[in-house]
C-alpha positions in Angstrom: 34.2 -18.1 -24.4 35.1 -14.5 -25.7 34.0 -14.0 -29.4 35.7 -10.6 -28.8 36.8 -7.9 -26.6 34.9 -5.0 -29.4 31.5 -3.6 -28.0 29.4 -4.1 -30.7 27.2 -0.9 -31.6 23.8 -1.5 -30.9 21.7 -1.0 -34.2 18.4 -1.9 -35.3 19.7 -5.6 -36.2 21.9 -6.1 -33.5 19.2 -5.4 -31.5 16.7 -8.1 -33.1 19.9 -10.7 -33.3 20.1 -10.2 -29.1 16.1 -10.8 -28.7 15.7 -13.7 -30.9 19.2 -15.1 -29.1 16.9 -14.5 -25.6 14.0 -15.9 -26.6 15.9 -19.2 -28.0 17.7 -19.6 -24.6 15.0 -18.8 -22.8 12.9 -21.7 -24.9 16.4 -24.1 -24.4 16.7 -23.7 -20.2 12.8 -24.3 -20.4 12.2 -21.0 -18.9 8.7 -19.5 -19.4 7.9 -17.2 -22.0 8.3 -13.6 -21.2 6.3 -10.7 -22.4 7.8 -7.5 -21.4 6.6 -3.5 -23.2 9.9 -1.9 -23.8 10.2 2.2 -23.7 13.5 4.5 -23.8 16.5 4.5 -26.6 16.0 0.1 -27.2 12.3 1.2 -28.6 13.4 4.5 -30.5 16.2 1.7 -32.0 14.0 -1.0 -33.0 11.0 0.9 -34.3 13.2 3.4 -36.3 12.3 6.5 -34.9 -0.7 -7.9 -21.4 -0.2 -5.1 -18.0 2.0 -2.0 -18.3 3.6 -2.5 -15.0 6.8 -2.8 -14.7 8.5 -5.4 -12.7 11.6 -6.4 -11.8 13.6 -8.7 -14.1 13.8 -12.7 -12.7 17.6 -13.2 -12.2 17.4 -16.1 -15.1 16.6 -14.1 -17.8 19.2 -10.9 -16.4 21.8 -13.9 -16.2 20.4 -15.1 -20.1 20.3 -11.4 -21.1 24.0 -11.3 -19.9 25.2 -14.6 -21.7 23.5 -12.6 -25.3 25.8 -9.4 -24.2 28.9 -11.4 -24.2 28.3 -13.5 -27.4 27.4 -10.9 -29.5 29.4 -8.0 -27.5 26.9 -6.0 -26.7 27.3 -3.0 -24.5 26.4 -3.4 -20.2 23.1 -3.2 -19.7 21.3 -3.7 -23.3 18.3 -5.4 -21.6 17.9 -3.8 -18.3 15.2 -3.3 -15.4 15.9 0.1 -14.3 12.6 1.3 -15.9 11.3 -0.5 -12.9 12.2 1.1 -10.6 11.0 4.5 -11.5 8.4 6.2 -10.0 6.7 7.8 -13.3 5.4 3.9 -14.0 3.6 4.3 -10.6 1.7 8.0 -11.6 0.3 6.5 -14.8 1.1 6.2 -18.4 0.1 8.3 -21.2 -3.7 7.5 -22.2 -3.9 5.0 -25.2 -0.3 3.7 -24.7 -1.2 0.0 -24.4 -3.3 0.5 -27.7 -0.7 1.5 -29.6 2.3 -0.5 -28.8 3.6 -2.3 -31.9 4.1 -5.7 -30.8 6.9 -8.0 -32.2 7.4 -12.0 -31.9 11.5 -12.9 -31.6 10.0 -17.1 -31.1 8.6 -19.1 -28.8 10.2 -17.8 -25.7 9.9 -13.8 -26.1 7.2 -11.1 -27.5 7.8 -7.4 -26.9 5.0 -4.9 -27.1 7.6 -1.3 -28.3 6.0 2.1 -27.3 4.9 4.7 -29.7 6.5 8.0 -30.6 4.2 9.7 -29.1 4.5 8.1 -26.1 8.2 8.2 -26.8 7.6 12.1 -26.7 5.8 12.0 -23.6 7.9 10.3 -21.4 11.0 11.6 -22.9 9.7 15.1 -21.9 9.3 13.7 -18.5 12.4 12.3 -18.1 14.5 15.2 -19.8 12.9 17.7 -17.4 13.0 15.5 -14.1 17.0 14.7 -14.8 18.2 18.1 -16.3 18.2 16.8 -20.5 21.0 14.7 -20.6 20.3 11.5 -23.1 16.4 12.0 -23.0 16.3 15.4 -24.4 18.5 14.2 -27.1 16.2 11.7 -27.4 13.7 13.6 -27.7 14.8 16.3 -30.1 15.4 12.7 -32.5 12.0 12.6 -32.6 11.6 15.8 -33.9 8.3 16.8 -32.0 5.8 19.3 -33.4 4.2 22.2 -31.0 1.2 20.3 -30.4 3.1 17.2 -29.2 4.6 18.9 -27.1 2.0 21.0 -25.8 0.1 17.6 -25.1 3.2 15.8 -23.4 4.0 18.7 -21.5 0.1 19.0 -20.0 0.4 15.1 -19.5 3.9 15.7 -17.2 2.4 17.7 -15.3 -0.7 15.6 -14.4 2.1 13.3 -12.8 4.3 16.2 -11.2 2.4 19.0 -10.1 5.1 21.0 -7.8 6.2 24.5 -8.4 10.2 22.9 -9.0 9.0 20.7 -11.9 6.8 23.6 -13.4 10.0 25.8 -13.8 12.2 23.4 -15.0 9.8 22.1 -17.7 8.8 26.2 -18.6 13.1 26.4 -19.1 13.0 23.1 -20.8 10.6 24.3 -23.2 12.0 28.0 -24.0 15.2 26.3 -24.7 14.2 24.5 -27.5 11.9 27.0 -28.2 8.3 26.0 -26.7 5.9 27.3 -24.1 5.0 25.3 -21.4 1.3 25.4 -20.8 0.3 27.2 -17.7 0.3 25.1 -14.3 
């Protein structure tokens, strides 16, 4: 069943609509409940703005996942496991991070621990350098960081890459938005 061919936008209440959708299916096909942190543009959405491991995404809940996209028309890939695969997940996160998640309840089947802005910063500064801006710089210019945010996620990226190719893409990162990068 098609409610409609539109891609809905995805906004701060579409986005709580689709979780609490998941977690009720999840609770109706007697799956168990899932716990899951959630970083990137879903977390900058839904806070306005348990293990930290990522893991790959049981086919049940991507299939129940897909079954919320097509009721409510949300665009591919809303709930995703592509953070998964990433390497930065297996260098370490930023110090602190579990501590300050801000953790929400969408029912029985569902609770989602949302990462920080500053964690937001840092691993937006990450990702912008390591994949030439794009989306994450955007992103990260949204949440308008000060010098000293910066100057802390920039120290904390390069804990995680320490080659000479990262160095000078993060030093032209920073000049273009008008920062110095740290030194090495």
């Amino acid at each position: 069943m098609v409610i409609s061919n539109h891609i809905m936008e995805l906004t701060p209440d579409t986005l709580e609509k689709a979780l609490g959708l998941l977690s009720e299916l999840i609770v109706l096909r007697g799956h168990p409940t899932q716990r899951f942190v959630v970083c990137g543009g879903s977390a900058l959405l839904a806070l306005g703005m348990v293990s930290l491991t990522p893991r790959p995404l049981p086919e049940w809940l991507l299939a129940l996942a897909e079954e919320v996209r097509r009721q409510l028309a949300l665009p591919e890939g809303w709930f995703n496991d592509r953070v998964a695969e990433e390497t930065l997940f297996s260098c370490g996160l930023p110090e602190g991070m579990q501590e300050r998640l801000t953790i929400r309840n969408y029912g029985a089947g569902l609770l989602i621990g949302f990462i920080s802005r500053r964690d937001q910063i840092f691993l937006k500064l990450h990702a912008a350098v390591d994949r030439d801006g794009g989306r994450h710089l955007q992103d990260l210019m949204d949440l308008r960081p000060t010098a000293e945010e910066l100057r802390d996620a920039a120290v904390w990226t390069r804990k995680h890459d320490p080659s000479e190719g990262f160095l000078y893409n993060l030093r032209v990162l920073m000049k273009g938005i008008g920062h110095e990068a740290p030194d090495a």
